[in-house]
N, C-alpha and C positions, 0 to 999 in steps of 0.2 A: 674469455670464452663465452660465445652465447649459447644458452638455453633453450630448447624448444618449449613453445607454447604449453604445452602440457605438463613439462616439468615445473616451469612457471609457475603454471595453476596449481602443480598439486602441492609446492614450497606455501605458496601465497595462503591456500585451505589450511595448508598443516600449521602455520600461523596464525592463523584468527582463530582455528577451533580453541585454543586456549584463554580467547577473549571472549566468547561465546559462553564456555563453560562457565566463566567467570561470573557474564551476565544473569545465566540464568541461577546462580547459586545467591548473588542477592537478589536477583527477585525473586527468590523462594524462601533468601531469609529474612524478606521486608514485608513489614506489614500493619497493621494497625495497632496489634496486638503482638505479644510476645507469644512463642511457640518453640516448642522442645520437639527437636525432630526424632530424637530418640523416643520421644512420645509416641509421636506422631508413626513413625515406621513399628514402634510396636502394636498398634491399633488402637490406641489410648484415646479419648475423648476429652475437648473437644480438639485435641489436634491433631487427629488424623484427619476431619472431615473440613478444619483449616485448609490445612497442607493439600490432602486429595482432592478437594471439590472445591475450593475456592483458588490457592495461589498457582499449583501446578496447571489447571485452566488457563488460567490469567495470563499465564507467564508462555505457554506454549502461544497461545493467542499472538499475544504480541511478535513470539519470535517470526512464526509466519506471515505476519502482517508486516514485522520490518523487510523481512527479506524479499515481499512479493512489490513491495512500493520500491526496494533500492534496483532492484532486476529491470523493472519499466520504466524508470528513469533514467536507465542508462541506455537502454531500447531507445526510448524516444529522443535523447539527445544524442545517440548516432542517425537516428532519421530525421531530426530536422537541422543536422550537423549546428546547433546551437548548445551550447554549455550551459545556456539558463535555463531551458525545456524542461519542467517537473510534468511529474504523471498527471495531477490537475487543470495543467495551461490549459491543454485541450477541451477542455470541457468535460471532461469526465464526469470532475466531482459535481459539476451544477444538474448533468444527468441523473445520477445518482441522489442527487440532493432530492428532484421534482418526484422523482416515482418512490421514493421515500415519504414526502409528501402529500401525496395523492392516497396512499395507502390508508397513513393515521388518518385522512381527512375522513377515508373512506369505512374509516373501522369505525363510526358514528352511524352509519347508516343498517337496515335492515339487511341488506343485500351483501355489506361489508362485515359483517358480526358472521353472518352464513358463511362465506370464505374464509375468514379466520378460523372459523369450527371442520372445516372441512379440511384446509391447510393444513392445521394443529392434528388431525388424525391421522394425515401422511407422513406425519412428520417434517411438515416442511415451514418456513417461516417465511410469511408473505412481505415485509419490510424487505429481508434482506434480498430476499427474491424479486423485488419491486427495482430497489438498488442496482443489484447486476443488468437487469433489464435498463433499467434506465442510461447506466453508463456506457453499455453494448449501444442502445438506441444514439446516443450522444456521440459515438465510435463510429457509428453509421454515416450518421449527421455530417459530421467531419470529413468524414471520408471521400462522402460524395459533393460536397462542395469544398471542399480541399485541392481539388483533382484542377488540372489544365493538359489540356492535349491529350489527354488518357491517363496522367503521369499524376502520381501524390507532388504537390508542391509543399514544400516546408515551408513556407513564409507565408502561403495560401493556411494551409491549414493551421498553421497558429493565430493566423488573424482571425478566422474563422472559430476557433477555440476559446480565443478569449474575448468573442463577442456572444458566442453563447451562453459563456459561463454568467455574464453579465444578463442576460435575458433569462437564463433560469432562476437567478439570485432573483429579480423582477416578479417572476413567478408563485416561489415559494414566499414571499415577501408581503405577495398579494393573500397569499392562502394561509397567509399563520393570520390575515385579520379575520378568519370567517371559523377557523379553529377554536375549541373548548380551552382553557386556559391551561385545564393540564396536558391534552396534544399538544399546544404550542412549544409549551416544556420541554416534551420527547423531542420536537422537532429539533431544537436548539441544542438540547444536549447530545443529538446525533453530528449536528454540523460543527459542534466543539469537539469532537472527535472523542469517544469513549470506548473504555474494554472492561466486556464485560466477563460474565465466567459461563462458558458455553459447556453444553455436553461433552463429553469426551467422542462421541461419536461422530458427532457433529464436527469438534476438532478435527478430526483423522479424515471425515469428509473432505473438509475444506482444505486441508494438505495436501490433500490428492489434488484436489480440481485444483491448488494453485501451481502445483508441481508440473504440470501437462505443460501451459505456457512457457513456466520459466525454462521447461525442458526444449522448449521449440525457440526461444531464445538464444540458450546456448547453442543449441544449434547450427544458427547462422550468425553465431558470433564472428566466424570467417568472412561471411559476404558484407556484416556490417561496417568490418573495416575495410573493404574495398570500397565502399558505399563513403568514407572518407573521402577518398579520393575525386569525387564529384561522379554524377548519373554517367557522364561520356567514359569518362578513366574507369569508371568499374563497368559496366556494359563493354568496353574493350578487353576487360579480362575475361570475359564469360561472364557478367552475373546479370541474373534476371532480375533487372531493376523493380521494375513494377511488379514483381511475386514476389520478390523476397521485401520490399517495403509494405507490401498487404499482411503478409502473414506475421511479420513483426507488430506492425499495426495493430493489429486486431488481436496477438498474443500480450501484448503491453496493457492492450485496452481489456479482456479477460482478468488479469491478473488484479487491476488497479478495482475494476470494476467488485470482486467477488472480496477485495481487501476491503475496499469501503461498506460494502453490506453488515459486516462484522464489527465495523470499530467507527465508523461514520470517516470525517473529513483528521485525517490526521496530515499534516503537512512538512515540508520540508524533510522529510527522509530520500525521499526520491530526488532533492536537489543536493544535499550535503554530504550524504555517506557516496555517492557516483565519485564526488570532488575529490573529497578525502583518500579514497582507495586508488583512485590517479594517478595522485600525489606522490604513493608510495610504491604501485605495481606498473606503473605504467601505462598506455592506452589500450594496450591491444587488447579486443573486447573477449577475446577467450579467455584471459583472465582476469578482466574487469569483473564481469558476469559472476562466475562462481564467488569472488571474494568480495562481490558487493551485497550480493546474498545473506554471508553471515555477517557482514560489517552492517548490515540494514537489521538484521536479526538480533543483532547484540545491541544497538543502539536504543533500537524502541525497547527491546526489555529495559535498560536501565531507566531509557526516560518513563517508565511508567513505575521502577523502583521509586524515584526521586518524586512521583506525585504522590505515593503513598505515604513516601516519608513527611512530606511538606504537612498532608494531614493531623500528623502531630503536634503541629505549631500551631496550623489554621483552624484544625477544628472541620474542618470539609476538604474532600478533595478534590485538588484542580484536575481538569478533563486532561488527559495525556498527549492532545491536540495542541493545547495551549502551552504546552512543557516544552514539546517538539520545537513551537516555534520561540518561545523566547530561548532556547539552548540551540535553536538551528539558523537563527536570524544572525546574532554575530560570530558563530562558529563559518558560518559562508562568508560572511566578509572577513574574515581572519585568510581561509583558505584563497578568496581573490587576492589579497594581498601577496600571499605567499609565491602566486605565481608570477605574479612581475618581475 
């Protein structure tokens, strides 16, 4: 007996939310330090202000950050009907990287110390706000030289992607030699992909504005899988090829964009958890989408559990980027095998 879509979805949710919980309960009870949560919930020092202000940040951090990279990676490998399509190919991350860039270059200067001061009273932070700009601008980029006939080409646009990425790498490469050696630092430790402990206000900000997309996502999770079927076969069933491939475009590119401002270049979430969730739910993108959400949410919390932990050993800890991808590099080839 089959299932409607929705029932689907809500089996697939009421499944992972247990591996979710999960996640987040070690990454709240991992850490550098030992911490009594009885402590801590009774308002005890120093582990409430552990717990409150350090790992529940951290840990929310991540979970939105996984879930906003597993959502546009499976976006964008319905639009470029390619299975290897991460939210990076495009250029995103090397946009993000340049106006990242530009900014620490520019928080040396007179003019740049002034905007910092004035940013910092809005409440606003010009890195991350340089970031989303940059990857929007990269989005752009794409977009419009991606295009043939009127139409987004997916073979245009990845080529296009991943010659940019290569020319902003070129960029930022040039500009870390004119950099102070501690900017050079920040720079590096943004492109290793880092999480750090944001305001709680700022948290629930940034939840909002990633939810808009993911929400415009789900969306057209119906027209992305007639979008399967090739531009002619879904255009024959009713779907607005070129609208509904702009607005997923630019909803993948929002998401990946506003993820990286918060945590720099974290990689393969967007290629491995898409697979993985495949694997077990199936294609159809109405329930890809929501279950890739928490399967991207739970992953990056642990993998940022396992860099705290590693701290113990190492004495420092490795950036959560790096984690990503030594745990997401043969987790992918394990999942290619599988589907042979």
């Amino acid at each position: 007996m089959k299932h409607s879509a929705a029932t689907r979805a809500g089996l697939a949710v009421a499944l992972l939310l247990p591996l979710v919980a999960a996640a987040l309960a070690a990454g709240l009870a991992t850490g550098a330090g030992e911490l009594s949560l009885r402590a801590a919930l009774n308002g005890q020092e120093p582990d409430a202000t552990v717990l409150f202000r350090l790992r529940v940040p951290r840990v929310l951090l991540a979970a939105e950050v996984g879930a906003a990279l597993s959502v546009a990676g499976v976006a964008l490998q319905a639009l470029l009907r390619n299975p290897l399509a991460d939210p990076f190919v495009f250029g995103l991350s090397g946009g993000a990287a340049v106006g990242t860039a530009i900014v620490v270059a520019a928080s040396g200067t007179a003019v740049g110390a002034a905007a910092f001061s004035a940013a910092s009273f809005v409440g606003l932070l010009p890195a991350q706000l340089a970031a989303v700009a940059g990857a929007l601008t990269a989005a752009l980029f794409v977009f419009a030289l991606g295009r043939s006939r009127g139409q987004l080409e997916p073979t245009r646009a990845l080529l296009v992607g991943v010659v940019f990425n290569s020319f902003a790498s070129a960029i930022v490469l040039s500009m870390e030699s004119i950099l102070q050696p501690d900017q050079t630092q920040a720079v590096l430790l943004w492109l290793s992909g880092t999480l750090g402990y944001e305001a709680m206000p700022l948290l629930a900000g940034a939840g909002i504005a990633l939810l808009v997309p993911a929400l415009v996502l789900i969306a057209l999770a119906g027209r992305l899988n007639l979008l399967a079927l090739g531009d002619e076969g879904a255009a024959a069933l009713g779907v607005d090829v070129s609208r509904t491939r702009l607005l997923a475009f630019f909803a993948a590119s929002a998401a990946v964009g506003i993820a990286v401002a918060f945590t720099g270049l974290v990689g393969f979430v967007g290629l491995v958890v898409p697979h993985a969730v495949r694997l077990v739910v199936g294609p159809d993108h109405r329930v890809v989408l929501p279950a890739s959400a928490l399967g991207g949410a739970a992953f990056l919390v642990l993998a940022d559990a396992l860099a705290r932990v590693l701290f113990r050993g190492l004495g420092a800890e490795p950036p959560v980027g790096a984690v990503t991808a030594i745990i997401g590099a043969p987790l992918f080839v394990m999942l290619l095998r599988s589907r042979r």
